[in-house]
Each structure stands twice: as structure tokens, then as C-alpha cells.
Steps between C-alpha positions, in 0.01 A plus 500: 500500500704532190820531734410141646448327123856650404677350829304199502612467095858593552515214802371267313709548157827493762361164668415362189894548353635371787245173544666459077857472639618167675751437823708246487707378812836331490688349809849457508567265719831233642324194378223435291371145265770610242764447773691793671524901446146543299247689355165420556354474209815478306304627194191747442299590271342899473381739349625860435442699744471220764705490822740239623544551874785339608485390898788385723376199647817436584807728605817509350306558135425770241318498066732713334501490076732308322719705287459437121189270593232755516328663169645793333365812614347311849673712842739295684405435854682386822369471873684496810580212673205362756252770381217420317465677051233556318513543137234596182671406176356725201711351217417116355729223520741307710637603875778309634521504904783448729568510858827630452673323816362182407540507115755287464281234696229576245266726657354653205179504350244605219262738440317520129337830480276523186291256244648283250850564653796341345861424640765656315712259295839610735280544830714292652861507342687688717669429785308333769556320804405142425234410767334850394505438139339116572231723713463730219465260233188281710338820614490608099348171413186630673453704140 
């Protein structure tokens, strides 16, 4: 009896963690309201711990991190072209997101992991392809 309580508990406190933690999908798609080479959403708002899962709707795509754009600390992450990523963020703050074969058309996009999360005052002074840094800058107005 007592061996059926402690696997019923330990089920339950596993289930209950993982009903806590949210799933986000993104599609990265050819064409979307925004125009071509998108994100949909183009910005998203989580919590630690949550997962973005990143889906090729379309082919020719991947969500890769955009160097300098992601929070000190956070892991860099990259996935292969026409395969589908998931990622958890732990640490707060802003994620940029590119496709990196369509960057330069401004496939990028946002993901705000935390509460009360700020942009940092030079988020977006460095070199940037124009269309990407437009994308940036409307997806960040979502804060």
C-alpha cells in the first residue's frame, strides 16, 4: 500500500512541474502578414523555464541566436536548416532570433523571457542588416 502512495506522489509532483512550464510554437515560414521570410509570432513573451519550439513550416529555414543579442550568461543556440528546435531559456531578459539565410531579409524575431524585462540601452547598436533591425525594433515595441 505504502509503495502505491509513494508512486502515485512522485507522479503527481513530476506532472504537476511539467503542467507549470509552458510550450510555445514558432513557424518560420516564406510569407507571412509582415511580408516575406517570417517568424510567426515575431515576438513572445515567457517565462523561465518555458520552451519555445521552433517548427519548420516551411523549408529552406532555421531560429538560431543572434550574437551579442541574447542576455549575458543565456547559451547560444543554432538549429539546422529544415529541422524543427526547441529551446527552455533559464536566464531573464531579451532573445534576439534569426534565420540566418534570411537575415538580411529580416527574418528575426523576439523572445522576452522573464517579468518586468527591460531592453538594454545599446540592444540594438551594432551592426544590423536594415530590414532585421526595422523587425527588431516593432517586435520590441510589444514590451
Amino acid at each position: 500500500m505504502f509503495a502505491k502512495i509513494s508512486a502515485a506522489l512522485v507522479i503527481a509532483t513530476a506532472l504537476s512541474g511539467a503542467a507549470s512550464a509552458a510550450t510555445v510554437e514558432v513557424e518560420m515560414l516564406n510569407k507571412g502578414k509582415e511580408g516575406t521570410m517570417v517568424f510567426k509570432p515575431s515576438f513572445v513573451h515567457i517565462q523561465p523555464g518555458d520552451t519555445v519550439k521552433f517548427i519548420a513550416a516551411d523549408k529552406g529555414h532555421n531560429a538560431e541566436a543572434i550574437e551579442g543579442l541574447i542576455p549575458e550568461g543565456a547559451e547560444p543556440f543554432a538549429g539546422k536548416i529544415n529541422e524543427e528546435i526547441e529551446i527552455t531559456p533559464e536566464v531573464p531578459g531579451i532573445y534576439g532570433v534569426k534565420c540566418k539565410p534570411h537575415f538580411a531579409m529580416g527574418m528575426v524575431m523576439t523572445i522576452a523571457v522573464g517579468e518586468d524585462v527591460d531592453v538594454p540601452a545599446d540592444y540594438l547598436e551594432r551592426r544590423l542588416p536594415p530590414k532585421a533591425r526595422d523587425r527588431l525594433e516593432e517586435a520590441l515595441s510589444n514590451l
